[in-house]
ROSE-4610 file (N, C-alpha, C; in Angstrom, 1 decimal, always signed):
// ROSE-4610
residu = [X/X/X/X/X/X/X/X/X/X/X/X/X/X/X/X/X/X/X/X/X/X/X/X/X/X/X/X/X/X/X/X/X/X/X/X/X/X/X/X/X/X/X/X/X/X/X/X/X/X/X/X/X/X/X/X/X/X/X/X/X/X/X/X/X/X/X/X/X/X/X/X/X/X/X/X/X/X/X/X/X/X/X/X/X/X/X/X/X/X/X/X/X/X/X/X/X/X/X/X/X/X/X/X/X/X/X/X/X/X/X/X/X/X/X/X/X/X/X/X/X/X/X/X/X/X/X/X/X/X/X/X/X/X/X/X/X/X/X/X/X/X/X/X/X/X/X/X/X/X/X/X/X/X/X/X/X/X/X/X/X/X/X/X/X/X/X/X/X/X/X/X/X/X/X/X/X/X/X/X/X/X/X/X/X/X/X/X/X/X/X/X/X/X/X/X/X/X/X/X/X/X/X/X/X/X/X/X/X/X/X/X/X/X/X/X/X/X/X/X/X/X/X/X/X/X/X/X/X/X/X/X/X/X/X/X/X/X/X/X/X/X/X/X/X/X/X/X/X/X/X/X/X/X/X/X/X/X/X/X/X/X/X/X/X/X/X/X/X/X/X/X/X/X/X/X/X/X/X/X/X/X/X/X/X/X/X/X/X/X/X/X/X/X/X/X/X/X/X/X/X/X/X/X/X/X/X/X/X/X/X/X/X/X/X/X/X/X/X/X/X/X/X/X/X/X/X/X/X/X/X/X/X/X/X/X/X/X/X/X/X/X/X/X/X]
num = [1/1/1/2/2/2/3/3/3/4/4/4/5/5/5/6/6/6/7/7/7/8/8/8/9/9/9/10/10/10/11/11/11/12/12/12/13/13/13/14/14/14/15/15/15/16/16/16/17/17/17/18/18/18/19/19/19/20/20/20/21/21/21/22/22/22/23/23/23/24/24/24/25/25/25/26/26/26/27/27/27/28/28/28/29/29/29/30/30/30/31/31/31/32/32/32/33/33/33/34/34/34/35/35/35/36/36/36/37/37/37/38/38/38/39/39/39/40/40/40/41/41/41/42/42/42/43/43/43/44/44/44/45/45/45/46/46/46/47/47/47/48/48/48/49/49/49/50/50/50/51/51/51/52/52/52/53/53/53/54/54/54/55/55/55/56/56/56/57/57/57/58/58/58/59/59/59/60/60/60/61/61/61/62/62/62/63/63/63/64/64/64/65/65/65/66/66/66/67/67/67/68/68/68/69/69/69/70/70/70/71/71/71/72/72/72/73/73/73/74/74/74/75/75/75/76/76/76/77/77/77/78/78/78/79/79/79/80/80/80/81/81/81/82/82/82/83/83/83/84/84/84/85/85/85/86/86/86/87/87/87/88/88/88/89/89/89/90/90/90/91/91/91/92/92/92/93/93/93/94/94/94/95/95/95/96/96/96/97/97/97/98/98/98/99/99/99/100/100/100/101/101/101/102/102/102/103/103/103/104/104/104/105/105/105/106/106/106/107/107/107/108/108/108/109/109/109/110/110/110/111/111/111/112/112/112/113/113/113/114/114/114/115/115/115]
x = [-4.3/-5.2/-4.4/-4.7/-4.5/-4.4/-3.7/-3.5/-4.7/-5.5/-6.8/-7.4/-7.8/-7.8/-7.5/-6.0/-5.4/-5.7/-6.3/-6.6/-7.9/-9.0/-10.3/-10.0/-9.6/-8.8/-8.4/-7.1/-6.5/-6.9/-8.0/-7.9/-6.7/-6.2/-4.6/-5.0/-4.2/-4.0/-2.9/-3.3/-2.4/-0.7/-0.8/+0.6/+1.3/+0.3/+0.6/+1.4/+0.5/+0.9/+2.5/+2.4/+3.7/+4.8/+4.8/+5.5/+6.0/+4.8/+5.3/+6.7/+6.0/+7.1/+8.7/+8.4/+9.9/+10.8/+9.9/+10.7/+11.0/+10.4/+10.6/+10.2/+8.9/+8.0/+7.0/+7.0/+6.8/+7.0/+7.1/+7.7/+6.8/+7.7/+7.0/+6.2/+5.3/+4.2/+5.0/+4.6/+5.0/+4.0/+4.8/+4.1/+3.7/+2.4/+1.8/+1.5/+2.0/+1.6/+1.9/+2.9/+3.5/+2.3/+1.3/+0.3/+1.0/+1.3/+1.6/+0.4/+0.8/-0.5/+0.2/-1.0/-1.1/-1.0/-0.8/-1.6/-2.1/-3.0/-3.6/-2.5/-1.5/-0.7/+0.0/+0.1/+0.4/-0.3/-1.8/-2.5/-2.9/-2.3/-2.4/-0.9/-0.1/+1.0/+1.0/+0.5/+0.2/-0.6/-1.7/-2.9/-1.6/-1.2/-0.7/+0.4/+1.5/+2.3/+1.5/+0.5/-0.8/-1.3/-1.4/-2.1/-0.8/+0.4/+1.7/+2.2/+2.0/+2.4/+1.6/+0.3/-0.9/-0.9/+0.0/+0.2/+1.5/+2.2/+3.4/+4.5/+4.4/+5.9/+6.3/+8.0/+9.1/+9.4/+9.5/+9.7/+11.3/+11.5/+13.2/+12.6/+11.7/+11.3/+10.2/+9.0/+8.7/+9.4/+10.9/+11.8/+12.3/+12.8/+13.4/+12.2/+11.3/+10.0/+9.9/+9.9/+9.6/+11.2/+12.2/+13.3/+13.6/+13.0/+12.5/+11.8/+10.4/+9.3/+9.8/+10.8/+11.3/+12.3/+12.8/+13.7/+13.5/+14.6/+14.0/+14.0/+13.2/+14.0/+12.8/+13.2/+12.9/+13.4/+12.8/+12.6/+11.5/+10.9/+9.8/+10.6/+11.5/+12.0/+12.2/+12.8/+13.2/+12.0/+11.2/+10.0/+9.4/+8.9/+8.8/+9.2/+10.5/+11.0/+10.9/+10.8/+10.5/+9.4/+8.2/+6.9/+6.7/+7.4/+7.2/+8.0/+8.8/+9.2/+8.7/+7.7/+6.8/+5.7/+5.1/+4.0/+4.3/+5.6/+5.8/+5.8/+6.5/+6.5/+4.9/+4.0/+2.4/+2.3/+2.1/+1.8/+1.9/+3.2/+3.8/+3.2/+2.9/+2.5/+0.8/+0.1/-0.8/-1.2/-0.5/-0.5/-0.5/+0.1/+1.0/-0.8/-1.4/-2.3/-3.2/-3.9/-4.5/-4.1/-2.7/-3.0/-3.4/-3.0/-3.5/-5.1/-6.0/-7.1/-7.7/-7.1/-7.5/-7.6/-6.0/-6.0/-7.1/-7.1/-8.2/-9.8/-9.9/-11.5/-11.6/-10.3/-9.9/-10.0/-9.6/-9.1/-10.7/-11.6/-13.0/-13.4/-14.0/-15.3/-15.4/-14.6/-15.3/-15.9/-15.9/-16.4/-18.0/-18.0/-18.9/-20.4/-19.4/-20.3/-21.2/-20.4/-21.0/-22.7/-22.4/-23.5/-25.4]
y = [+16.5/+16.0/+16.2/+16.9/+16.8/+15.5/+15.1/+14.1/+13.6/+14.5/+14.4/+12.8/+13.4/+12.8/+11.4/+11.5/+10.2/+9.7/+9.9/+8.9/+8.5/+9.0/+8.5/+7.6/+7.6/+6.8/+5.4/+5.7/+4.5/+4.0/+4.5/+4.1/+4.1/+5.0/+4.8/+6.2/+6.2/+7.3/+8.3/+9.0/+9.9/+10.2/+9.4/+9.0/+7.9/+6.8/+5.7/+6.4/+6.9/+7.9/+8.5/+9.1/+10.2/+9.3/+8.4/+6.9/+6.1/+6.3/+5.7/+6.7/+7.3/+8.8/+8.7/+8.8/+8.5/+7.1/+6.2/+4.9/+5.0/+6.1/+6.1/+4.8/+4.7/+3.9/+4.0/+5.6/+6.6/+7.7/+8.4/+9.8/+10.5/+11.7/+12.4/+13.3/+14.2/+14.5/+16.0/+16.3/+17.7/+19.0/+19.6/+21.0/+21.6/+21.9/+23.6/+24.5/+25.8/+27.2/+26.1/+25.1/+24.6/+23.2/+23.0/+22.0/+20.6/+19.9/+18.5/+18.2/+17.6/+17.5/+16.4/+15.3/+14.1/+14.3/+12.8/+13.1/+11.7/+11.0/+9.7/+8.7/+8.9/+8.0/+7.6/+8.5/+9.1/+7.6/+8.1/+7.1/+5.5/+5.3/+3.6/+3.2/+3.8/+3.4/+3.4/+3.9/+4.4/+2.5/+2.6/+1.4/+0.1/-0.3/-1.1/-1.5/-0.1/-0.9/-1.2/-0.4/-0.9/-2.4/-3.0/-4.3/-5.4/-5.1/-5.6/-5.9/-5.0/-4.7/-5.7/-6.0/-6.9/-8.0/-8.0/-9.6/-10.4/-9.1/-9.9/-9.6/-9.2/-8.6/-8.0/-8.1/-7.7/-6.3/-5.5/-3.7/-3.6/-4.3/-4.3/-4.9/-5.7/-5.9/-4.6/-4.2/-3.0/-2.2/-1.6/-0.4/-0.8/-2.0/-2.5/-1.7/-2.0/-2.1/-0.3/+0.7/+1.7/+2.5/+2.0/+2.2/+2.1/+1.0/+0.8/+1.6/+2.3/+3.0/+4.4/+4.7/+6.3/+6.4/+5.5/+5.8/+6.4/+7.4/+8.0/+7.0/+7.3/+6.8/+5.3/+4.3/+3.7/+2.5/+1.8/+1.1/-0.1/-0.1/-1.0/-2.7/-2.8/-4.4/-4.7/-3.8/-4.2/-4.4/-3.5/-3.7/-4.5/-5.2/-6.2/-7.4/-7.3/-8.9/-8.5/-7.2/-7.4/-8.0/-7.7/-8.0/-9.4/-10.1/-11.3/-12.0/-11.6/-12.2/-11.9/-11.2/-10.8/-11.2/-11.7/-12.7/-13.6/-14.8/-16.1/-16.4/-15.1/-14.9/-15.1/-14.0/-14.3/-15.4/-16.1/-17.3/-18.9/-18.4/-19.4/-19.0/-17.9/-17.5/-17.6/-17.7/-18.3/-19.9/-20.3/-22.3/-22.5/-21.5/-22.3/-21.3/-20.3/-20.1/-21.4/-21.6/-22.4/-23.9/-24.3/-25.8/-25.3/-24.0/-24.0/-23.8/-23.2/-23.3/-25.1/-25.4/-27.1/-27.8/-27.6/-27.9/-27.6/-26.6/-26.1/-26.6/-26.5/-27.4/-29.1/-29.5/-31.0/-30.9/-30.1/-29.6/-29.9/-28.9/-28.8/-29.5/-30.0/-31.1/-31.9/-32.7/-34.1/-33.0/-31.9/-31.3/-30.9/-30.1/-29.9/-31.0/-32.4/-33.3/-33.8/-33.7/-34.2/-33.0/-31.8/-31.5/-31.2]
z = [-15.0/-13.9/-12.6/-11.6/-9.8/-9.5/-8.5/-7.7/-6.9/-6.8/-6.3/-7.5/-8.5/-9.8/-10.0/-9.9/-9.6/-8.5/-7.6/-6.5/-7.1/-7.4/-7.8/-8.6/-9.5/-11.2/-10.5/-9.4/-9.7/-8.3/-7.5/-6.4/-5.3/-5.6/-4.6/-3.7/-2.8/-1.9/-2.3/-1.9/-2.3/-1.8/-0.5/-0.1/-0.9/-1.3/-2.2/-3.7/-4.3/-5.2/-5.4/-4.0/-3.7/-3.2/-2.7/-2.4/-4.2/-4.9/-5.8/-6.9/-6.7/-7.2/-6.7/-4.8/-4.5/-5.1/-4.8/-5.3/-6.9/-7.5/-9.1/-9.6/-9.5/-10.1/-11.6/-10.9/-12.3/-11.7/-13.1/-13.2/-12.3/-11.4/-10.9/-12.0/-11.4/-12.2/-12.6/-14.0/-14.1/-13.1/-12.9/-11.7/-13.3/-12.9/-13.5/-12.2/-12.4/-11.6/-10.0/-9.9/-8.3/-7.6/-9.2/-8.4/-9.6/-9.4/-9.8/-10.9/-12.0/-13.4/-13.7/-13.5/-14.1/-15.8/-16.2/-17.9/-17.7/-18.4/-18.8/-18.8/-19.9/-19.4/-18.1/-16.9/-15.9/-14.7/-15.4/-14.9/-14.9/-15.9/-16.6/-15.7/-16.3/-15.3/-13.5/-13.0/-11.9/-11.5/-12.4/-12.5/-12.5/-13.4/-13.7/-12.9/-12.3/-10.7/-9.9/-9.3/-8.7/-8.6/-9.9/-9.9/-10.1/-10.3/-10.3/-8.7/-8.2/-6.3/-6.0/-6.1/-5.4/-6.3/-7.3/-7.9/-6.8/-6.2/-5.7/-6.4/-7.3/-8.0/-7.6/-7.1/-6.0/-6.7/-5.9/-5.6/-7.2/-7.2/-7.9/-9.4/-9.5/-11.1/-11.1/-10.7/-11.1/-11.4/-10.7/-10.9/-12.0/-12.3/-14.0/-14.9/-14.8/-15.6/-15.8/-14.9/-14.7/-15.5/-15.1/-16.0/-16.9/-18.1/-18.9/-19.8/-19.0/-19.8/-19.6/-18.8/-18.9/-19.7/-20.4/-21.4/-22.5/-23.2/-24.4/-25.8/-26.3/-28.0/-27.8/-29.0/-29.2/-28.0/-27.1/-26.3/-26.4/-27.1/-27.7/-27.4/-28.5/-28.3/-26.7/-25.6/-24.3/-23.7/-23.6/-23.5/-23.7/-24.8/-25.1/-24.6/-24.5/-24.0/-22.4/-22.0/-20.5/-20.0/-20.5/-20.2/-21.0/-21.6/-22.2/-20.6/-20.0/-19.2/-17.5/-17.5/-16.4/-16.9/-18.1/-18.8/-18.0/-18.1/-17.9/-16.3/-15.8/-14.1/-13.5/-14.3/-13.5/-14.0/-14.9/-15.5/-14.3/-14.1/-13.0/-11.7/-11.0/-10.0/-10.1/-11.3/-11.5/-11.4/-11.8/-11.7/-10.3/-9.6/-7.9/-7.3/-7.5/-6.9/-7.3/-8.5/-8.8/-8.2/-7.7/-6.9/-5.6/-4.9/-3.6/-3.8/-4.4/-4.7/-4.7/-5.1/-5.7/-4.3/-3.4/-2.5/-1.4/-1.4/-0.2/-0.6/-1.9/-2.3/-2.0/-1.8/-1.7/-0.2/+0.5/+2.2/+2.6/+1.9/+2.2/+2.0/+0.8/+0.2/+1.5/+2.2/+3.1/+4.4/+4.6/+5.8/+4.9/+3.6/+3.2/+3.0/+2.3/+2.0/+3.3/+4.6/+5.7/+6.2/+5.9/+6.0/+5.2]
């Protein structure tokens, strides 16, 4: 798949993309005949730093993460315990969104009720 491709897919730009590449986020793309070719998995990964960046996960656990998935051989266990420990991370960054949510409906209601 073209980069083109990947931008429809993952919604990203194509600088986004080629940004993610330099920081080795994921692998750059193999060239055929000098044009860059995605593959599917190409794209899930691409998705998934994507929705990791706009969770707030710091640029330095993605590259752990991305260092990780380029490894040869069996990598499964590290993997594993990596994402068990970026589970517990959103988890926690989930509760702290959820009190500020609480808060701001608490913040509101007495303005609401009054109308």
């Amino acid at each position: 798949m073209t980069i083109e491709g990947v931008e429809k897919i993952c919604c990203l730009s194509r600088a986004k993309i080629i940004d993610y590449e330099q920081k080795q986020l994921i692998p750059a793309a193999h060239c055929q005949n000098g044009i860059p070719c995605y593959t599917e998995e190409d794209c899930q990964r691409i998705s998934f730093m994507k929705h990791l960046q706009y969770a707030g996960i710091d640029e330095d656990i993605l590259k752990k993460y991305a260092a990780i998935c380029q490894k040869k051989g069996n990598r499964s266990s590290e993997q594993n315990g990596f994402l068990m420990e970026l589970h517990a991370l959103l988890e926690e960054r989930v509760a702290s969104l959820l009190e500020i949510i609480d808060h701001l409906d608490c913040t509101m209601m007495p303005e609401h009720s009054m109308q």
